[in-house]
N, C-alpha and C positions, 0 to 999 in steps of 0.2 A: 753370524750374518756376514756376507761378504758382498764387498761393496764394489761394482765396477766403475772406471770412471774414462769415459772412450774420451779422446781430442785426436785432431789433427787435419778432420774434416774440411771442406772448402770450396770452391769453384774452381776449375781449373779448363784448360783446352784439352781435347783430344788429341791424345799424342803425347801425353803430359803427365807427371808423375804427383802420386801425393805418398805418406807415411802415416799411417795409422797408427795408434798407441793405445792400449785397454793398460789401467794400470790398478791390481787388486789391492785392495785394503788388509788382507791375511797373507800366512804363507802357509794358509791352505789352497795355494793359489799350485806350491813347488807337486802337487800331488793330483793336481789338478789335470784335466783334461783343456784344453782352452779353443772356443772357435769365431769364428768373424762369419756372421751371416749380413742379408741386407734383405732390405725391404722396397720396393719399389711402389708407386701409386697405386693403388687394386690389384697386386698381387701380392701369394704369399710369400712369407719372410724364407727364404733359402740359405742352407750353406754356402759360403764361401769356400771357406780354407779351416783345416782346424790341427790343432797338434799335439802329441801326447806330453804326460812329463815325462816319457823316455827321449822326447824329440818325433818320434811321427808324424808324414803330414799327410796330410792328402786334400785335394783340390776340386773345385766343381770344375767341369769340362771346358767351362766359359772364360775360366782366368788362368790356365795351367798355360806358362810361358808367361803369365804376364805379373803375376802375382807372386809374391813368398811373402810365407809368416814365420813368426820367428819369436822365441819368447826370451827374455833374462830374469832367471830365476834370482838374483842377487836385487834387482829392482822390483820384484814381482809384476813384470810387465810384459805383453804380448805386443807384436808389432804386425802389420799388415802393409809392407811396401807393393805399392799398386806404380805399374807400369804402363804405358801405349796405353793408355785408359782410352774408352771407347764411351758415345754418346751414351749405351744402353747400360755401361756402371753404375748410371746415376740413377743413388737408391739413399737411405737411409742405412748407416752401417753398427750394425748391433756385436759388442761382444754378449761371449758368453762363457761363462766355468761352470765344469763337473765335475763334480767329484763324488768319491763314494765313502763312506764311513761306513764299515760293516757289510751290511746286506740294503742299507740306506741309500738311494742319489741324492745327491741335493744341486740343484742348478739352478743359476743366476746369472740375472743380464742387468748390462750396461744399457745407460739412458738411449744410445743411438746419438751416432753425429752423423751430421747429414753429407753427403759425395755429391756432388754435381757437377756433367763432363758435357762442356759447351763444344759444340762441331762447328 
């Protein structure tokens, strides 16, 4: 079982930066796929950003220029530096790992810490 454990969440202004942090319990974290979705009031949970263990990333439309994530394998930890944050960031932000054993997925989220970007 692996265990995510997100911090760094906050209130912050528009225009205004925060750093996101998912930090895995295994280092079946290094083989891992790792992503940052969010969840907003009555809507569905969407990708964010997500990155391979070779380093790939790739970004939802809404955050590319404003956003980078970034893992260290040595902390088994994913990061989510958020940039110009924009009133409509504000969501609940969920990690997530994938990984595969064999012909198996197995995928697990973090509790969710909450964004909110006052205008």
């Amino acid at each position: 079982q692996v265990q995510l454990v997100e911090s760094g969440g906050g209130l912050v202004q528009a225009g205004g930066s925060l750093r996101l942090s998912c930090a895995a319990s295994k280092s079946t974290f290094r083989s891992s796929t790792m992503g940052w979705y969010r969840q907003a009031p009555g809507k569905q949970r969407d990708l964010v950003a997500r990155i391979t263990n070779g380093g790939l990333t790739n970004y939802a439309d809404s955050v590319k220029g404003r956003f980078t994530i970034s893992r260290d394998s040595a902390k088994n930890t994913v990061y989510l530096q958020m940039n110009n944050l924009k009133s409509e960031d504000t969501a609940v932000y969920y990690c997530k790992a994938v990984s595969m054993i064999g012909l198996v997925t197995y995928e697990y989220w973090g509790q969710g810490t909450q964004v909110t970007v006052s205008s």
